[in-house]
C-alpha positions as CSV (number, residue, x, y, z in Angstrom):
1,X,-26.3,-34.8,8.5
2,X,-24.4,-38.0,10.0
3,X,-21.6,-35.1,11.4
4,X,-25.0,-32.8,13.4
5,X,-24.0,-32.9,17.2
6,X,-26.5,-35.0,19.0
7,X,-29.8,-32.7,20.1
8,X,-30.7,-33.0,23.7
9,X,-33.6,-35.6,23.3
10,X,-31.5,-37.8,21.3
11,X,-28.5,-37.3,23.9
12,X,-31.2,-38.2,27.0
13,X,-32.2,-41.5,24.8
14,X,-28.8,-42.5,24.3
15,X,-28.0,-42.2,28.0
16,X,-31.4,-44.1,29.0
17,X,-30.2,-46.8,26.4
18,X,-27.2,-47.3,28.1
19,X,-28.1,-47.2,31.3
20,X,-30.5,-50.2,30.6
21,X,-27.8,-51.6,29.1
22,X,-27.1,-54.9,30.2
23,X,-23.7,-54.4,29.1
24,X,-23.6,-51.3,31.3
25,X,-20.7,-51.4,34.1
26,X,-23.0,-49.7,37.2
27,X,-25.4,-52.5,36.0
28,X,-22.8,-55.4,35.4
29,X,-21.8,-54.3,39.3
30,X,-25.3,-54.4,40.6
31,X,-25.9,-58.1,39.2
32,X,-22.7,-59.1,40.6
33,X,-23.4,-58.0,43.9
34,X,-26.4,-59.7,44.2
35,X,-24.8,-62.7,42.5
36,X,-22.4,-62.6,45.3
37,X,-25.3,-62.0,47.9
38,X,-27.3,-65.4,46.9
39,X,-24.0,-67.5,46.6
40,X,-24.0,-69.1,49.6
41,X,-28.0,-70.0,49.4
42,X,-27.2,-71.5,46.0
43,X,-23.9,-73.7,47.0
44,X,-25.8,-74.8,49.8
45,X,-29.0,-75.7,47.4
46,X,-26.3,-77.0,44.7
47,X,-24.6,-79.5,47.2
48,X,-27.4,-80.9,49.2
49,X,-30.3,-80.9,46.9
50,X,-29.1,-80.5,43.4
51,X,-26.2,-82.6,44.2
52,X,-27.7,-85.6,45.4
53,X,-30.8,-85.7,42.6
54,X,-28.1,-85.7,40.2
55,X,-26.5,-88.8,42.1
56,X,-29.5,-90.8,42.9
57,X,-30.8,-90.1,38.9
58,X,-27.2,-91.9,38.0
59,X,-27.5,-94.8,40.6
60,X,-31.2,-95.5,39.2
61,X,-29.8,-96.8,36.5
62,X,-27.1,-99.2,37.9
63,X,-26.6,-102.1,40.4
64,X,-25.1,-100.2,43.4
65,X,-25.6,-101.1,47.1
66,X,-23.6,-99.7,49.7
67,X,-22.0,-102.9,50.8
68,X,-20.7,-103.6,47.6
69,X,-20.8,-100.5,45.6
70,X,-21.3,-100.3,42.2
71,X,-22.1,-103.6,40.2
72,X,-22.8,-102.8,36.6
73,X,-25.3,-100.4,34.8
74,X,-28.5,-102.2,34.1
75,X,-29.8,-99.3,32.1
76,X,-33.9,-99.1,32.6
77,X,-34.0,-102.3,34.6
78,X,-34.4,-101.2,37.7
79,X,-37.6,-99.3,36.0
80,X,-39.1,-102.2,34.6
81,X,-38.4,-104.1,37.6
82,X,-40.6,-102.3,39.6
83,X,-43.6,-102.9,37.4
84,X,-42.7,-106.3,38.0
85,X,-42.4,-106.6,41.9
86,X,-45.6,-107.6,44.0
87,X,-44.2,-105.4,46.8
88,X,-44.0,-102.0,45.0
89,X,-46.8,-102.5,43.3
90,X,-48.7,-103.2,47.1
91,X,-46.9,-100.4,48.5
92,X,-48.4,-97.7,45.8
93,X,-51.7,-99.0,46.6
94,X,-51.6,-98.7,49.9
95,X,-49.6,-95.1,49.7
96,X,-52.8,-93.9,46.8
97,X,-55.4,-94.9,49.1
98,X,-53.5,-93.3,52.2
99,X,-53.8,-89.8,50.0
100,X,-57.5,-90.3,49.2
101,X,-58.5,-91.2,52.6
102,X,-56.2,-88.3,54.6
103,X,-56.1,-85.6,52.0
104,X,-60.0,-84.7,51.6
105,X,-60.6,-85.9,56.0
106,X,-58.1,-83.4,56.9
107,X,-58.9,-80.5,54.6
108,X,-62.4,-80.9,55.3
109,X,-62.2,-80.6,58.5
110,X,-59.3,-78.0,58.6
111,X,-62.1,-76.0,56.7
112,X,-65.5,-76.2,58.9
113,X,-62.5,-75.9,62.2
114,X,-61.4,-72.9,60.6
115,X,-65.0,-71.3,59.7
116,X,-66.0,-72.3,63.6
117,X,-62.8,-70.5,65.2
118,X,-63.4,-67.7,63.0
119,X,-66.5,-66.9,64.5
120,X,-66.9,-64.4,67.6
121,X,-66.6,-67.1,70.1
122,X,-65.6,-66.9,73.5
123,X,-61.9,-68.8,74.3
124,X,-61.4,-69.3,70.3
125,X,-57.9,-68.5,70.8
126,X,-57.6,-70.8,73.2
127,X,-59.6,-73.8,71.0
128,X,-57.0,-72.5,68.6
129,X,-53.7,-73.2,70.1
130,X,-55.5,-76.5,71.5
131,X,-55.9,-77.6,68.1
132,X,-52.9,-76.6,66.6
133,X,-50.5,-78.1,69.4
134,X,-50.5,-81.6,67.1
135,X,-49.5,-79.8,64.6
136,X,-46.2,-78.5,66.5
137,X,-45.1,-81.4,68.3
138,X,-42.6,-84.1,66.9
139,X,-44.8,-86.8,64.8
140,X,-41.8,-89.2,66.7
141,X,-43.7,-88.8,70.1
142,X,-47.3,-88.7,68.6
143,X,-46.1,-91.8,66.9
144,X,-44.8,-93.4,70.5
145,X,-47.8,-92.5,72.1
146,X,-50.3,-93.8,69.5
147,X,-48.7,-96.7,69.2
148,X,-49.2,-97.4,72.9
149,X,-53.1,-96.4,72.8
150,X,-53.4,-98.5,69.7
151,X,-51.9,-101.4,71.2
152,X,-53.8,-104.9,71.8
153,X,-54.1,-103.8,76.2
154,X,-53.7,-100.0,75.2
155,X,-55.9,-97.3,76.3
156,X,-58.7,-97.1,73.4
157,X,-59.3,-100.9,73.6
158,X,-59.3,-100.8,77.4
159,X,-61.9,-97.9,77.5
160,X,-63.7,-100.3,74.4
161,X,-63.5,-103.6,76.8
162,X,-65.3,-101.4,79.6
163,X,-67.8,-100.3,77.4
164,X,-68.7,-104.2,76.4
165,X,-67.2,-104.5,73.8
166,X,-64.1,-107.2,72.2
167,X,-61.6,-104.8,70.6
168,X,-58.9,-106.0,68.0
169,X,-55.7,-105.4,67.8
170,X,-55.7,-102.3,65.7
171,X,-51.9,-102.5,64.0
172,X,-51.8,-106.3,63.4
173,X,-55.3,-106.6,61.9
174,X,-54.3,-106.2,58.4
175,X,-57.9,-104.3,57.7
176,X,-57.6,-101.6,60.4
177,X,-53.4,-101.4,60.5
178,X,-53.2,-98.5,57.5
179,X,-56.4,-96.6,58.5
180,X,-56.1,-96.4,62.1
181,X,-52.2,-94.7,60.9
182,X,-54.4,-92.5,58.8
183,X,-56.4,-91.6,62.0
184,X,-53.0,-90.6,63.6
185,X,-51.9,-88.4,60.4
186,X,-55.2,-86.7,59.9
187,X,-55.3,-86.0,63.8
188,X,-51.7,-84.5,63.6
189,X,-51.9,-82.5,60.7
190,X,-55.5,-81.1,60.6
191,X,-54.2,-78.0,62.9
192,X,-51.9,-76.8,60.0
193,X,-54.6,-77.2,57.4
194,X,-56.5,-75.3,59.5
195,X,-54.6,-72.4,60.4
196,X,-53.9,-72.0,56.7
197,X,-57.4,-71.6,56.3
198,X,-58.3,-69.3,59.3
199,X,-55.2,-67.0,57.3
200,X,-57.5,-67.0,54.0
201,X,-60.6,-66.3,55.7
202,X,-59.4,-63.2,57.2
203,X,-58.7,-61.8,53.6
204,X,-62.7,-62.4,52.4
205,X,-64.0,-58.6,52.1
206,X,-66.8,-58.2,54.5
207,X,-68.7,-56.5,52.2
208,X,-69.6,-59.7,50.1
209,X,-71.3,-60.7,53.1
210,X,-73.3,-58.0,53.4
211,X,-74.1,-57.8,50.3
212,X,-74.8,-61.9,49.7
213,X,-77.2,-61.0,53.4
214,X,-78.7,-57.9,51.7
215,X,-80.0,-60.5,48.8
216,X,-81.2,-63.1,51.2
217,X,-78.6,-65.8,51.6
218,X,-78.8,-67.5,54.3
219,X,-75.7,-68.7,56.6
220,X,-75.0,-72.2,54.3
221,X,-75.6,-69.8,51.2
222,X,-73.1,-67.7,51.9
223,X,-70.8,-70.3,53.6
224,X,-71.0,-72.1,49.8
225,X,-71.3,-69.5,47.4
226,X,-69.1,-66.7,49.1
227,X,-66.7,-68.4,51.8
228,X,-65.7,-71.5,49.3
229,X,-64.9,-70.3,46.1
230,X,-63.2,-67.0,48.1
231,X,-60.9,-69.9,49.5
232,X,-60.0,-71.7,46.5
233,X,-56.3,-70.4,46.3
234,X,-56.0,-71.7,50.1
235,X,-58.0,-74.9,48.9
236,X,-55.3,-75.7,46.4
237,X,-52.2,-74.8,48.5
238,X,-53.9,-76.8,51.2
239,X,-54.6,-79.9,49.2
240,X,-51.1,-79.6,47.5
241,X,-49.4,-79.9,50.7
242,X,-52.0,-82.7,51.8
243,X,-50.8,-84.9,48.5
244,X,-47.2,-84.2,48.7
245,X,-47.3,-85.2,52.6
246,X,-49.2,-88.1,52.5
247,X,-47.0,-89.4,49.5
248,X,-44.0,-89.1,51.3
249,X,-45.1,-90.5,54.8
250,X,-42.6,-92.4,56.6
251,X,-42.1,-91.1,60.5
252,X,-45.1,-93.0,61.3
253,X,-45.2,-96.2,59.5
254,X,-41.9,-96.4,60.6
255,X,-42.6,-96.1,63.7
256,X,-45.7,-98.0,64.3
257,X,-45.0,-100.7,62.1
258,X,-41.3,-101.4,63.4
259,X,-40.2,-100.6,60.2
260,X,-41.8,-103.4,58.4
261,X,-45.1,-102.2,57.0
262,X,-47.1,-105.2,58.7
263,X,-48.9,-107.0,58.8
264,X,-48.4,-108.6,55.4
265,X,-47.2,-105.6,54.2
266,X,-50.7,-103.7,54.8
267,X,-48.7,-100.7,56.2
268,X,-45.9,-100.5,53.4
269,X,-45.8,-97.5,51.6
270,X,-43.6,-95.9,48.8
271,X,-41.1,-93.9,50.7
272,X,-41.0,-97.0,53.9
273,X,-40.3,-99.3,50.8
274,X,-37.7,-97.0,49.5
275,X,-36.0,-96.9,52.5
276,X,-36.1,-100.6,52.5
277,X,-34.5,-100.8,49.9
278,X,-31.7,-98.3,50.5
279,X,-30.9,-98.6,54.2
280,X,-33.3,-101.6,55.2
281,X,-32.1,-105.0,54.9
282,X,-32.7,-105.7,50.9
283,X,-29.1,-103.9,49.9
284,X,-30.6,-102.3,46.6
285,X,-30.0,-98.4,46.4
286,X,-29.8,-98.5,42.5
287,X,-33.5,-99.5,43.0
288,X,-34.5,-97.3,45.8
289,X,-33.4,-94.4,43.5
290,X,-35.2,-96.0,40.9
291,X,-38.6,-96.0,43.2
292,X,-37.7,-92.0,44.5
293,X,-37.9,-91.1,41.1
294,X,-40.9,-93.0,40.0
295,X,-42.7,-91.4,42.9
296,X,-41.5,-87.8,41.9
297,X,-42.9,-88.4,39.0
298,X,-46.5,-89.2,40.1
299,X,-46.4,-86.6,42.8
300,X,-45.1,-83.8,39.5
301,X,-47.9,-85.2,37.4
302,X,-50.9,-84.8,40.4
303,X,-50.1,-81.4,41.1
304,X,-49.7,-80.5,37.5
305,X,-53.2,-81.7,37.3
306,X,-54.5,-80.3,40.2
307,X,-53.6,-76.8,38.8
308,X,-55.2,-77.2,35.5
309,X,-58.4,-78.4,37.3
310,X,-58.3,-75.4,39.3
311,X,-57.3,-73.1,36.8
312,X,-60.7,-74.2,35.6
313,X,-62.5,-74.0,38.0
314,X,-61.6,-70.5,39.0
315,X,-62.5,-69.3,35.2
């Protein structure tokens, strides 16, 4: 029985087992071809981003500065330093309550923008682009020019003196500094957020509306129990985004602040303390790395919860 030539079935199985094969040479060619193809794309990914995590997860754990190189390895100090320093531990409050006040502003109004504009209305694609163009110009010359309109004899406290009234000095009142910069960011960013959203709401059948209006709903019905939960995938990706962003804001404290976070550190944020540390005056890139890390971390651990939550939600 072992010596029976092969029947056709079992010669067409044999061939379909070796062409799936991983082993197979027409497949071993195929894999390296696209190996080859993607090789550039993953040296470049390998040398400028792989590369330098690698680097900065080595320097977190040592003494370097880039004046006087390497010092020693201090192991998890630089770590437990940071749970230690008033400055850090001032700069993550300020960065967490940048996120809760620009993340839920800007999607917010990125949405009901985005439900207007997607209405029949004459000109929308001109309130569009209008809205948008923040969005698309360099967060360098927003910054400029806010800081100038902000500024103790700048436009929106010489409009505020004609009015009556006795303006402060918006970026050296310790109070106002951070959220008029949060002003600035929502103001800048809202037009992305927003035409994310218009991108979503084209996708929404039309016939759930007519069927939610053949039931009775009324415009805010549908707006909450069709348009809302239709946009939840667009929700997450937008709020995502927002959190990642506002966590690693730096352009515009830079910029507005002169690079110190004032006044009395009221501006000073994670990544503008992190740079700082690294290229800033205090000479400690062991301890910047230390800080990037720490604020991966959080920023893994948010999304990783935001995804469960709305994982839950949409079941």
């Amino acid at each position: 029985m072992e010596g029976r030539p092969a029947t056709g079935a079992r010669l067409r199985a044999q061939r379909a087992y070796a062409a799936a094969s991983p082993w197979n040479a027409d497949r071993l060619q195929e894999t390296a071809t696209g190996y080859l193809f993607v090789l550039p794309v993953l040296a470049v990914y390998a040398v400028f981003t792989v590369g330098p995590a690698v680097w900065a997860a080595i320097l977190s754990f040592q003494d370097y500065n880039l004046i006087g190189g390497f010092r020693g390895w201090v192991g998890a100090g630089n770590y437990v330093r940071m749970l230690r320093d008033p400055v850090f531990v001032k700069a993550l409050l300020n960065t967490v309550y940048y996120v809760l006040g620009v993340v839920p502003t800007q999607t917010f109004i990125a949405l009901v923008m985005a439900v207007v504009l997607n209405m029949e209305l004459r000109g929308r694609s001109v309130f569009r682009t209008l809205y948008y163009l923040p969005s698309v110009t360099s967060s360098v010359v927003i910054s400029l020019l806010f800081l100038q309109i902000l500024s103790e004899q700048g436009l929106l406290n010489a409009a505020l003196r004609a009015l009556g009234f006795h303006p402060p000095n918006w970026l050296q009142n310790t109070a106002l500094a951070l959220p008029s910069i949060m002003a600035v960011n929502v103001w800048t960013t809202v037009g992305t957020m927003m035409i994310l959203y218009l991108a979503a709401l084209q996708n929404i059948p039309t016939e759930l509306y007519e069927a939610a209006e053949i039931d009775g709903a009324s415009p805010w019905q549908q707006l909450w129990h069709v348009t809302v939960p239709q946009l939840r995938n667009a929700t997450f990706f937008v709020v995502t985004n927002g959190i990642i962003g506002c966590f690693q804001v730096f352009d515009q404290m830079f910029i507005m602040t002169d690079g110190n976070g004032g006044p009395l550190n009221s501006t000073m944020t994670l990544m503008l303390y992190i740079y700082k540390n690294a290229f800033g005056g205090y000479n400690a890139m062991g301890y910047a790395a230390a800080i990037s890390f720490a604020l991966f971390a959080m920023i893994l651990v948010i999304v990783i919860v935001q995804r469960r939550l709305f994982r839950e939600e949409a079941a």
